[in-house]
N, C-alpha and C positions, 0 to 999 in steps of 0.2 A: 403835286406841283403847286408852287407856290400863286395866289389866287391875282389873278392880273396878266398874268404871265403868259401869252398864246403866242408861240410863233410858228408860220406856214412857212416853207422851206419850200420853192418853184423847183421843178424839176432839173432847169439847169443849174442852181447855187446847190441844190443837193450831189450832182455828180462833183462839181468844183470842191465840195466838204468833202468829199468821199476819198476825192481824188488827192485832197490835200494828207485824208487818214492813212491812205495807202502808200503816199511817200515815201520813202525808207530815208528819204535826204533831208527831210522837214525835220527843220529845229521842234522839240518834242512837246514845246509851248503851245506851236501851231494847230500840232494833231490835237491835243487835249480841248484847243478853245472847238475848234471846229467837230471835234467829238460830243462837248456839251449841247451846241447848234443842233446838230443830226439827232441827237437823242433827247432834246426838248422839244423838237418838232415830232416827235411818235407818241409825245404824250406822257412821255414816264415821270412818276419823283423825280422830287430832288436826289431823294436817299439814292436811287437805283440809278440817274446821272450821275452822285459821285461815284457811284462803284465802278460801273463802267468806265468813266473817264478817268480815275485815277487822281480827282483833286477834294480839295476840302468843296464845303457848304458854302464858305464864302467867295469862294471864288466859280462855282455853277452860278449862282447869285450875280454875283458882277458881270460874268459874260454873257448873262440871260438880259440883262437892262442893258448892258454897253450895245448889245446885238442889234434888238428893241429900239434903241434911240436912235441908231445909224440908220435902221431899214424907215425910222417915220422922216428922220431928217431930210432924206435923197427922195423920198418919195412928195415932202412937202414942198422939196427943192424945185421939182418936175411940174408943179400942180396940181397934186393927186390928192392929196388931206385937206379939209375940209379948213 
């Protein structure tokens, strides 16, 4: 994994990914971002994120910061970041 890179994934936004994976009606964009989510929150490469997800490097990459920037934003939004 790329070095900076830490996301924790709460028990309820992991069923919500999960539930988004299991879809069968989810535009196939959805599953894939939230497939990156769930499997950079377990820890894995990049390498073994794209295999499982099924996308390029640049794009685990991008959803990993886009992720990252949303969960500090609403958090800073709330009060919660420093």
């Amino acid at each position: 994994m790329r070095e900076g890179i830490s996301i924790e994934v709460s028990a309820s936004d992991r069923e919500r990914l999960a539930a988004v994976v299991a879809d069968g009606n989810r535009p196939q964009k959805h599953v894939w971002r939230a497939r990156i989510i769930l499997v950079t929150a377990e820890g894995c490469g990049t390498v073994e994120i794209m295999r499982r997800a099924g996308v390029s490097k640049r794009c685990v990459l991008r959803w990993q910061e886009r992720f990252m920037l949303r969960r500090w934003r609403r958090l800073a939004a709330h009060g919660h970041c420093l």
